[in-house]
C-alpha positions in Angstrom: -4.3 -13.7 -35.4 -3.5 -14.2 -38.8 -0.6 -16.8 -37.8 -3.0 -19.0 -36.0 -5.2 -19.1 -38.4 -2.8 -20.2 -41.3 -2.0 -22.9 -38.9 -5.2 -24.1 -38.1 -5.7 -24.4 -41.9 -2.6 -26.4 -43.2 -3.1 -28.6 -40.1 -7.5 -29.2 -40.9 -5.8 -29.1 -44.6 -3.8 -32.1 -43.7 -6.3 -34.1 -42.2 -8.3 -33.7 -44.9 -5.6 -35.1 -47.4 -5.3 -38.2 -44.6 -9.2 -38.9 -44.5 -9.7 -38.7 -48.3 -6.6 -41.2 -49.1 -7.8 -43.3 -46.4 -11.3 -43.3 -48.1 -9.7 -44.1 -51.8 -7.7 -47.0 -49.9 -11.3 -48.2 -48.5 -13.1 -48.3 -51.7 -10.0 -50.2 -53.6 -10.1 -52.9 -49.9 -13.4 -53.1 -50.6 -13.2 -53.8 -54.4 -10.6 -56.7 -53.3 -13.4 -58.4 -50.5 -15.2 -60.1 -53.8 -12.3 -61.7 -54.4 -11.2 -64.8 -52.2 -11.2 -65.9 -48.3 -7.7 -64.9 -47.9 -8.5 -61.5 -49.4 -11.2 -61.1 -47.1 -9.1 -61.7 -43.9 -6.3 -59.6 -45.6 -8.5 -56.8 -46.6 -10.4 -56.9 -42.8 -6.9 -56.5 -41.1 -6.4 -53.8 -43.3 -9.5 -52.3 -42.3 -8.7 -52.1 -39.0 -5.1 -50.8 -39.5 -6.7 -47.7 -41.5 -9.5 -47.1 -39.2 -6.8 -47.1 -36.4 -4.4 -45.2 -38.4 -7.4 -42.5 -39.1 -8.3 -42.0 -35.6 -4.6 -41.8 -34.1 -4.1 -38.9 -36.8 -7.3 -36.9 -36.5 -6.5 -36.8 -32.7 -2.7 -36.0 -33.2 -4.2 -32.8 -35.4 -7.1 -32.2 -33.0 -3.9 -31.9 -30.0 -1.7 -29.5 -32.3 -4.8 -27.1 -32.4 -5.0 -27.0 -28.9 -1.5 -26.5 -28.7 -1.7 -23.9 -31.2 -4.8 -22.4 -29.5 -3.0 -22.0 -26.3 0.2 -20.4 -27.1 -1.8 -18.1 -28.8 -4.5 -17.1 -25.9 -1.1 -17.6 -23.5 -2.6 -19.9 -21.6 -0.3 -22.6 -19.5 
């Protein structure tokens, strides 16, 4: 029991670290939208790329708990 929950916490522990970076990397794109049209296009794509990025790593960790969750309760 105590295995899967030390699991369960480095992974939530991880996302955590990913969401917050993300969040720094948002405030300094949107710092850089002021700027100039170029900017604003380059800062937009970014946008995207993060939110994408964000959302294809909060559902790889969501999937490893599951995993986790089911070797542990043996399921198949």
């Amino acid at each position: 029991m105590m295995n899967l929950i030390k699991t369960i916490d480095k992974k939530i522990n991880s996302m955590i670290v990913a969401l917050a970076i993300n969040g720094v990397l948002l405030i300094i794109l949107g710092l850089l939208i002021v700027w100039t049209d170029f900017v604003l296009r380059l800062t937009v794509g970014i946008f995207v790329l993060l939110v994408d990025y964000s959302f294809l790593y909060g559902a790889y960790k969501v999937w490893s708990i599951k995993d986790e969750l089911k070797k542990y309760l043996n399921l198949k």
